[in-house]
Backbone as CSV, one residue per row, in Angstrom:
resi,resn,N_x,N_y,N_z,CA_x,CA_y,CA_z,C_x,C_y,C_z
1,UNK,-22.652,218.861,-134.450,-22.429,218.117,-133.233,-21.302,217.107,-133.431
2,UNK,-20.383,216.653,-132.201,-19.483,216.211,-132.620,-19.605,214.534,-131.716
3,UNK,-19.700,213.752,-132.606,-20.592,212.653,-131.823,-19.378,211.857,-130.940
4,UNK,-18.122,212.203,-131.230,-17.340,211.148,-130.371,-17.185,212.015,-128.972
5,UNK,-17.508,213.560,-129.141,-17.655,214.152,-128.163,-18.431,213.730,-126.954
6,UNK,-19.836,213.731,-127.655,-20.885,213.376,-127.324,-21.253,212.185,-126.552
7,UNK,-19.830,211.157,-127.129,-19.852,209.451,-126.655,-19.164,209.832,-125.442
8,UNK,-18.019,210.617,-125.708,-17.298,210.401,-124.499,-18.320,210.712,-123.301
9,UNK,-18.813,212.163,-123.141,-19.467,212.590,-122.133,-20.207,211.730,-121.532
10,UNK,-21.222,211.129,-122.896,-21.998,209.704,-122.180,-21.701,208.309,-121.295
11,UNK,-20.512,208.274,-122.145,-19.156,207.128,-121.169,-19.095,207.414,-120.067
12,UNK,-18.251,208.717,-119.775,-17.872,209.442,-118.696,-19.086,209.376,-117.647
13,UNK,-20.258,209.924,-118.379,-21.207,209.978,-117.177,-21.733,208.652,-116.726
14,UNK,-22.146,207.242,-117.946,-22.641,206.245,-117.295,-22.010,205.684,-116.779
15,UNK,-20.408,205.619,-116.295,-19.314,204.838,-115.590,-19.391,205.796,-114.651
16,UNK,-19.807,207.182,-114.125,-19.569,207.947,-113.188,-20.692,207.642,-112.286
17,UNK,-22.038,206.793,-112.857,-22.781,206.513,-112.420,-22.767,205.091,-111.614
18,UNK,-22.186,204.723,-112.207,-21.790,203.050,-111.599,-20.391,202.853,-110.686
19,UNK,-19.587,204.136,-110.699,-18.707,204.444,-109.740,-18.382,203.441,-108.506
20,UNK,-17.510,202.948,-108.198,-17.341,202.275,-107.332,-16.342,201.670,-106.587
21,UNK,-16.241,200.408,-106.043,-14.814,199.779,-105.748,-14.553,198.954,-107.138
22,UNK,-15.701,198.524,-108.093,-15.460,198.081,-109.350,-15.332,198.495,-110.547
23,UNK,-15.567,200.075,-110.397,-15.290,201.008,-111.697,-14.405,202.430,-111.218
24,UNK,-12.913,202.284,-111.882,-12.587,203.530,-111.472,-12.050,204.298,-112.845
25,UNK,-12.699,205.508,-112.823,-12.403,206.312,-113.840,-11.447,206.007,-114.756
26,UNK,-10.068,206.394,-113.673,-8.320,206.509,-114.483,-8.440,205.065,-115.020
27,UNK,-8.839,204.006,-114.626,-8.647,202.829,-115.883,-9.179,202.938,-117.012
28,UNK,-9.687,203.913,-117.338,-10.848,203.564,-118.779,-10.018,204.884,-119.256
29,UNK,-9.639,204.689,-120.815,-9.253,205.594,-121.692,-10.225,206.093,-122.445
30,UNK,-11.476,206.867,-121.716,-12.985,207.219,-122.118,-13.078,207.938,-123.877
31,UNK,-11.739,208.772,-124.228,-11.594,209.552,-125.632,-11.697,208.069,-126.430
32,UNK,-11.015,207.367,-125.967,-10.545,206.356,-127.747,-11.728,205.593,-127.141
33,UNK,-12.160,204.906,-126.047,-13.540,204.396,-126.414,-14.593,204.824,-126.997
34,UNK,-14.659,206.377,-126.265,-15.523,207.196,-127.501,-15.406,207.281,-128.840
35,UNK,-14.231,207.485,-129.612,-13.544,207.156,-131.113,-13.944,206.190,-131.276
36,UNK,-14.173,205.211,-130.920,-13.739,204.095,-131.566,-15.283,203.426,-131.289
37,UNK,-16.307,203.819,-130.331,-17.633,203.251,-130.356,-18.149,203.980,-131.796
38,UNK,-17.746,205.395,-131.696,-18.646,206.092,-133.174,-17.822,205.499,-134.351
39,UNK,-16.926,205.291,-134.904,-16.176,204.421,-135.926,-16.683,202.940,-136.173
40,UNK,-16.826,202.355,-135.020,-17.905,201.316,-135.204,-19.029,201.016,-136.199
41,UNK,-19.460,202.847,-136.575,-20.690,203.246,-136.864,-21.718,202.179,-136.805
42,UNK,-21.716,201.709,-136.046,-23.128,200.972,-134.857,-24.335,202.006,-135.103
43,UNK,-25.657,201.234,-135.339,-26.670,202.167,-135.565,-27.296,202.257,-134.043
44,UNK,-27.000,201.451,-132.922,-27.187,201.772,-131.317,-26.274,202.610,-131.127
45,UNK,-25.563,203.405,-131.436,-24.849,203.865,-130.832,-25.054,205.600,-131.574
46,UNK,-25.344,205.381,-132.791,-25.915,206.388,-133.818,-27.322,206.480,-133.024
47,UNK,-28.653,205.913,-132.867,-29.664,206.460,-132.437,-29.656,206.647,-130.924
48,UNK,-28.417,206.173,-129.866,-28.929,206.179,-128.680,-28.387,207.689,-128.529
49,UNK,-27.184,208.414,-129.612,-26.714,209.815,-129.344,-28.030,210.515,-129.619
50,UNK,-29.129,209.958,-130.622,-29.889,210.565,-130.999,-30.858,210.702,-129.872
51,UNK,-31.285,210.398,-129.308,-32.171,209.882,-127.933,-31.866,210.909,-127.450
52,UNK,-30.110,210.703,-126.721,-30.047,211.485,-126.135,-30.422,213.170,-126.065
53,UNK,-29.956,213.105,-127.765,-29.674,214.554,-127.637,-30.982,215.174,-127.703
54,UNK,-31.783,215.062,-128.324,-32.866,215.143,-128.859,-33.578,215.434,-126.948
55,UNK,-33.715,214.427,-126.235,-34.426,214.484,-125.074,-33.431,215.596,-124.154
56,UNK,-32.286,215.890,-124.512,-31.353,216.996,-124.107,-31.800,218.178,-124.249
57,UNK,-32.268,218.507,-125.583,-32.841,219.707,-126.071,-34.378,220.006,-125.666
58,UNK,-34.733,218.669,-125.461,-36.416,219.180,-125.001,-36.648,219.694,-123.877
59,UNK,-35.082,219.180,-122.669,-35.533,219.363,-121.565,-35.311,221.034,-121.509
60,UNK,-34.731,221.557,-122.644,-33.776,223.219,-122.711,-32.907,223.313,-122.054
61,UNK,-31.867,222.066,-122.307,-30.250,222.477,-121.677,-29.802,222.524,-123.098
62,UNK,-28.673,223.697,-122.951,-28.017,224.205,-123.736,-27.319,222.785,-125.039
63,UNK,-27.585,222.937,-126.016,-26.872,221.966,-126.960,-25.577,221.835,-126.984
64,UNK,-24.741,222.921,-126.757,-23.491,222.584,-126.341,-22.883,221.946,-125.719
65,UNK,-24.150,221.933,-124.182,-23.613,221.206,-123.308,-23.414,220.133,-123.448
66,UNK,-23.816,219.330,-124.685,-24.034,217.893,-125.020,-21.967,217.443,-124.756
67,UNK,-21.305,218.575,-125.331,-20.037,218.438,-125.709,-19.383,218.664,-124.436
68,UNK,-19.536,218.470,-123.228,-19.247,219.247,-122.128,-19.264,218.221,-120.704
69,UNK,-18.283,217.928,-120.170,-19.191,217.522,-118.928,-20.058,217.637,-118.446
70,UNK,-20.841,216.276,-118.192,-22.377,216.875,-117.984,-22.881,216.328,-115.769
71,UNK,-21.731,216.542,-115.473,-22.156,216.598,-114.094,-22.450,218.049,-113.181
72,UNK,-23.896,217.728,-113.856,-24.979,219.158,-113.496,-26.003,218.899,-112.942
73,UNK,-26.536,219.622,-111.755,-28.034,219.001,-111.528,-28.804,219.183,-112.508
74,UNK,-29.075,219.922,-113.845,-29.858,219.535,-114.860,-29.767,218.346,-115.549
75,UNK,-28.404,217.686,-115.804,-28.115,216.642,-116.454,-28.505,215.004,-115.550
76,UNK,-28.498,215.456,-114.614,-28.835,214.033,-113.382,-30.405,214.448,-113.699
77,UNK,-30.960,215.114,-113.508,-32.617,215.603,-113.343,-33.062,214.786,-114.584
78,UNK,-32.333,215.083,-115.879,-32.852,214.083,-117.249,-32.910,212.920,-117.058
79,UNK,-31.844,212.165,-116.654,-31.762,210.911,-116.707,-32.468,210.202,-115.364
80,UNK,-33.196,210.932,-114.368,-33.824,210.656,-113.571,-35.476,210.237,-114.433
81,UNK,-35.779,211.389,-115.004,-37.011,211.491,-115.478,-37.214,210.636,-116.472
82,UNK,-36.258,210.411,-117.488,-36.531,209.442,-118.279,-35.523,208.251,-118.456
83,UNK,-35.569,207.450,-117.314,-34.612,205.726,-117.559,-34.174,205.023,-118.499
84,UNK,-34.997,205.529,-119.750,-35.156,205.184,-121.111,-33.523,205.642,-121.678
85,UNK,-33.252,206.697,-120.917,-31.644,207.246,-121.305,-30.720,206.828,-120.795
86,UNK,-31.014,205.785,-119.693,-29.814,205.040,-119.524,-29.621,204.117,-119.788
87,UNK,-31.033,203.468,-120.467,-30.218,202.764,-121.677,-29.745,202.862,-123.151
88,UNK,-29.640,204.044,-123.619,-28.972,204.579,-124.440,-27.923,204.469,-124.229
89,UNK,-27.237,205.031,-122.859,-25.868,205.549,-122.243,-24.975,203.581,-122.631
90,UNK,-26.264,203.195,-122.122,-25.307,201.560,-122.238,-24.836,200.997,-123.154
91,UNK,-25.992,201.485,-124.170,-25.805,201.246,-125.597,-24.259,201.550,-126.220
92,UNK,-23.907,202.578,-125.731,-22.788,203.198,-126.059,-21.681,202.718,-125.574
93,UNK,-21.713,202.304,-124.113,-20.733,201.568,-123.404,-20.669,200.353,-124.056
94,UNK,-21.412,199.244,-124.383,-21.584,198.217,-124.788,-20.704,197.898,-126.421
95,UNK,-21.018,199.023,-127.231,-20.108,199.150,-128.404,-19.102,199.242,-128.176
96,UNK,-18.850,200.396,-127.204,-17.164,200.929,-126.867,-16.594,199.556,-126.211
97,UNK,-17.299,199.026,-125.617,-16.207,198.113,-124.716,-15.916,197.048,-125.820
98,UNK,-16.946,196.773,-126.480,-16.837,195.352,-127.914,-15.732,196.012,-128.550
99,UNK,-15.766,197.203,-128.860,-14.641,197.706,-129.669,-13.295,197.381,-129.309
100,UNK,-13.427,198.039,-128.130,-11.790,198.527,-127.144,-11.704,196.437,-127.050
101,UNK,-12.721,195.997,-126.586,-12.373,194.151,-126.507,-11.226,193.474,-128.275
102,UNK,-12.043,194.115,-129.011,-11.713,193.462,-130.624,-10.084,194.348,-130.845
C-alpha cells in the first residue's frame, strides 16, 4: 500500500467534504500535502491510514481502491456509517496542514 497515496485520497476526499465558498480544491497542492503529512511520520497519521483502511476492507471495497479516488457511493456509505473515520481523515489534514504551515 502506498500511504502518501492513500493520504492524498483522504485529503482530497475530507476537503471535498467541506467544499465550499471557503475551501476550493485548485488552492490546495493535495500530492505534497500528502508527501509531506506521511514524512512527518506522525503516528496519527500512521494509525488514522490504518483505521481507515482496515474499516475499507471490512466494508469489501476493493483495496486498491484505497489508491484511487474515492468519490463512490460505497466510499460516502463508509464514512456515513462510521464518523469515527472522519476523524481519522482530519487527523491527516491536521499533520498535512502543520507540515505544509512549517
Amino acid at each position: 500500500m502506498n500511504h502518501a497515496r492513500i493520504a492524498a485520497e483522504a485529503l482530497r476526499y475530507r476537503l471535498d467534504l467541506v467544499r465550499g465558498p471557503l475551501v476550493n480544491l485548485t488552492d490546495w497542492d493535495i500530492e505534497t500535502m500528502a508527501g509531506m503529512s506521511v514524512a512527518a511520520a506522525d503516528p496519527n497519521v500512521d494509525g488514522a491510514i490504518r483505521r481507515i483502511a482496515t474499516a475499507w476492507v471490512r466494508a469489501g471495497l476493493p483495496e486498491e481502491g484505497l489508491c484511487k479516488p474515492w468519490a463512490c457511493p460505497e466510499a460516502r456509505a463508509l464514512f456515513e456509517a462510521n464518523p469515527h473515520l472522519v476523524d481519522a481523515l482530519d487527523d491527516i489534514v491536521r499533520v498535512a496542514t502543520r507540515s505544509q504551515a512549517a
